[in-house]
Phi, psi and omega in degrees: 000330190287310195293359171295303200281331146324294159326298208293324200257003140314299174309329200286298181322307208268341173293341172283282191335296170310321180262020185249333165299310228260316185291287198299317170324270209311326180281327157305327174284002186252318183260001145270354161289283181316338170276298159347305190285306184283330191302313188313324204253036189023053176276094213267349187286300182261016161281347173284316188282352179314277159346314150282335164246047146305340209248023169279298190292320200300327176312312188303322202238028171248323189306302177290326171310342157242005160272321164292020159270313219260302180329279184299339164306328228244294197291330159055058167295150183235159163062225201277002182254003190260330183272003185256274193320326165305306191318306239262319165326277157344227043140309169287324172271344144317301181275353152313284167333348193242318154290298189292330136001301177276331174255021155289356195269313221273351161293294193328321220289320175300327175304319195292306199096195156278147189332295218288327167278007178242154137019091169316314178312299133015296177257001177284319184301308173277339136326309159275356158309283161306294221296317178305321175309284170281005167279322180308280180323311179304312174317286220303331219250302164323283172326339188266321187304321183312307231077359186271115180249020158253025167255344204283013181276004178266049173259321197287321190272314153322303144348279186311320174302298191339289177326300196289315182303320186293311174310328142322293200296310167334286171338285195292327156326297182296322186272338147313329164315290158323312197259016182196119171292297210323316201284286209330302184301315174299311177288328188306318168330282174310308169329274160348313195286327186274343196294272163348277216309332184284355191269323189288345179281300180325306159313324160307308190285346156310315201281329199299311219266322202250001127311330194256343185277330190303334209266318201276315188096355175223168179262150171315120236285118156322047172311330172188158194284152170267152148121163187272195195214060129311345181266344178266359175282129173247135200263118178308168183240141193246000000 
């Protein structure tokens, strides 16, 4: 009977864990919707509140750091239950980093200004910059509930869009840059901005990578180098 009720509140323990991951996942897709949101809409109101609950998630993934700390002293877990708490440690200090992401944009936004003065275009990219980002997360975040890790390879493919869009969006910045000194402050801005958000897809392609190790016992196949390919754009000399 004892070793029952043991099993029962290990399970319980480790079942907490997951809903403290799956509740900070949901806050972070809220605070990167919403970083989003002000910037487009010059909202200084909900850029603000972005910026305050940054300090949710941070409560979050220190609350699971110790509980998963207190887990392994006490339960001394093995195997597929020592990678699901390695995991889940991991996997939280991602979406911390993903919240901190989202109120580096929602900083931005008073520096930025108002929209209505840049480019329509500007914000469309970034828009459609997040929307890649978070769907990368939402999937990512679904695979941890499933567990079907044999879906999890459009996390790779996603990744790769991300990249070609931020380079893309990189491009055309720098050249609003060029063609009006007024624009380098506002875009320089924005760059950041587009910057941040190409990061959250990485931090996705963290987590997607610290699933397949929980589920599998291996790290995910090398496929291809990570990072965008900004460093190879060159600015003509006028």
């Amino acid at each position: 009977m004892q070793s029952l009720h043991i099993v029962s509140a290990y399970d319980e323990e480790l079942k907490y864990l997951s809903r403290r991951i799956a509740a900070m996942g949901g806050h972070a897709e809220r605070m990167v919707e919403q970083s989003i949101l002000a910037l487009v809409n010059a909202d200084p109101d909900l850029a603000r509140k972005v910026v305050e609950d940054d300090a949710i998630l941070d409560q979050g993934q220190r609350e699971v750091d110790d509980k998963a700390i207190l887990l392994i002293g006490r339960r001394q877990p093995m195997a597929t239950d020592l990678r699901e708490v390695i995991g889940v440690i991991r996997i939280s200090a991602d979406l911390e980093r993903v919240g901190d992401l989202a109120k580096n944009v929602a900083k931005r936004v008073a520096s930025v200004g108002d929209s209505s003065m840049q480019p329509a275009s500007l914000y469309r990219g970034l828009e459609a910059l997040s929307d890649l980002a978070l769907t990368q997360l939402k999937e990512v975040l679904d695979v941890y509930a499933s567990r079907s890790v044999e879906t999890i390879g459009f996390v790779r493919d996603r990744d790769d869009q991300i990249d070609a869009m931020y380079t893309s969006l990189f491009r055309e910045l720098l050249t609003y840059m060029m063609e009006d000194p007024r624009n380098i402050s506002p875009c320089t801005h924005l760059l950041f901005c587009a910057k941040n958000i190409e990061r959250i897809g990485d931090h996705a392609t963290n987590i997607a990578e610290t699933i397949y190790f929980i589920v599998t016992g291996e790290q995910m196949p090398v496929e291809r180098p990570k990072g965008d390919k900004t460093d190879r754009i060159v600015i003509p000399a006028k």
